[in-house]
SELOGU-567406 format. One record per residue (C-alpha): residue in three letters; x, y, z. Coordinates in steps of 0.5 Angstrom, whole numbers, plus 500, padded with zeros to 3 digits. Each point is the difference from the previous one (the first is absolute). Example, Ala and Ser with C-alpha at 12.3 -4.5 7.8 and 13.67 -1.06 7.14 Angstrom:
BEGIN
ALA525491516SER502507498
***
This chain:
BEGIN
UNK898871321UNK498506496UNK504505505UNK507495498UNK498501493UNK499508500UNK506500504UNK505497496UNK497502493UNK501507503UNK507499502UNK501497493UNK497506497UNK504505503UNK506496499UNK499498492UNK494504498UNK493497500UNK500499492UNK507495502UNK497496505UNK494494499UNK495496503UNK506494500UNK505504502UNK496502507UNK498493501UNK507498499UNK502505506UNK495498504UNK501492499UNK493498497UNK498499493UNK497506495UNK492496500UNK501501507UNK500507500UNK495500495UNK496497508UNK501507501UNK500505494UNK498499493UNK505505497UNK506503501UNK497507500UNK496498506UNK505498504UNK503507498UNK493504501UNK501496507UNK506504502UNK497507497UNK494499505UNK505499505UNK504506498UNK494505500UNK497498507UNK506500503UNK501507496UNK492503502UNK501497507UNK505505501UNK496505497UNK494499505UNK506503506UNK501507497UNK497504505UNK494504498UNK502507498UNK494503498UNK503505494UNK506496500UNK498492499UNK500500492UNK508502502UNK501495505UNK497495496UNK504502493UNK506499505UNK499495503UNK499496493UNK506502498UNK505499506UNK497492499UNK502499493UNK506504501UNK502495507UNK498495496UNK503501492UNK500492500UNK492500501UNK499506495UNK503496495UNK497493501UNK493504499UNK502505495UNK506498496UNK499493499UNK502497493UNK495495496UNK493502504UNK495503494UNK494506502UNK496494501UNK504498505UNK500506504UNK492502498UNK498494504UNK504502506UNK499507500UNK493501498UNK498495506UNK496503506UNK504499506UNK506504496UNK494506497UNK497500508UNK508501503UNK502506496UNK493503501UNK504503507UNK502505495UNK494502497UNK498501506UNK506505502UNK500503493UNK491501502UNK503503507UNK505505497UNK496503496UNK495506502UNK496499493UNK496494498UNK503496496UNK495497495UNK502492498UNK504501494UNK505506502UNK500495507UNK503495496UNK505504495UNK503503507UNK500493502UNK504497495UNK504506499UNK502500507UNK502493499UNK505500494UNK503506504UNK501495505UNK503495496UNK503504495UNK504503507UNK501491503UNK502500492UNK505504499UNK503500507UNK502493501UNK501498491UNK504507499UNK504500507UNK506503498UNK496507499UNK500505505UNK493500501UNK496505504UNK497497506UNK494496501UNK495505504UNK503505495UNK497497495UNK494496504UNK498507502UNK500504492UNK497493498UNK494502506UNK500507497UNK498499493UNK495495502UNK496504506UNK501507495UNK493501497UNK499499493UNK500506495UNK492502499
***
């Protein structure tokens, strides 16, 4: 039951917007009374929550399958990141352009540690690619920067699509560039 109810409520979501869509909406598609959803979910936002853990393990899943390249794992990777969300822009939006979902929202979801341990597969590659110790904070500010260079690119590419953008490994590889060069001492 609570594979039917993430599985409508992502259809509605994508259809009508998460904001658009409630708990009695769902129930009437699925043919049940909303207290029955609440069986299954105490909120909306959790059925949402569902569906965005569904995204990013489908997401990390394909990640593990880049081949390892030694010095050009961090690029697979980034590229790899992006060609999902450029191949799945409905997915994109669901996770990162929903109406009606608050910081908080997202803060629970994002800061929980089966989603902190799956994006450690960059850590690890920005770790390989360098020829210098990284200490922890100059390993996270590159880590977070190459990150928004990721979604900066799935971002724009896929909600400004009428302009002519350069192609993604072009962006990946200068985005992989500017993280692995070393900082200014």
């Amino acid at each position: 039951m609570r594979r039917e109810i993430a599985d409508i409520a992502k259809q509605l979501f994508q259809k009508e917007g998460y904001a658009k869509v409630s708990m009695r909406r769902i129930a009437g598609e699925i043919g049940c009374s909303p207290m029955t959803l609440y069986k299954y979910y105490d909120a909306k936002v959790d059925v949402l929550r569902t569906l965005w853990a569904d995204v990013f393990r489908d997401l990390f899943d394909q990640l593990e399958t880049v081949p390892e390249a030694h010095d050009r794992q961090l690029q697979g990777l980034g590229l790899a990141y992006v060609q999902y969300w450029l191949d799945h822009p409905d997915f994109y939006r669901l996770v990162f352009i929903s109406d009606g979902v608050t910081q908080s929202d997202v803060s629970v979801f994002i800061e929980s540690p089966e989603l902190v341990q799956r994006f450690e597969i960059f850590s690890q590659a920005l770790l390989d690619g360098h020829e210098d110790d990284l200490g922890s904070n100059e390993l996270k500010a590159k880590l977070d920067a190459f990150i928004c260079f990721l979604n900066g690119i799935a971002h724009n590419m896929i909600t400004i699509s009428g302009y002519r953008w350069s192609e993604p490994d072009i962006m990946v590889a200068m985005a992989v560039r500017a993280v692995t060069a070393q900082a200014a001492r």
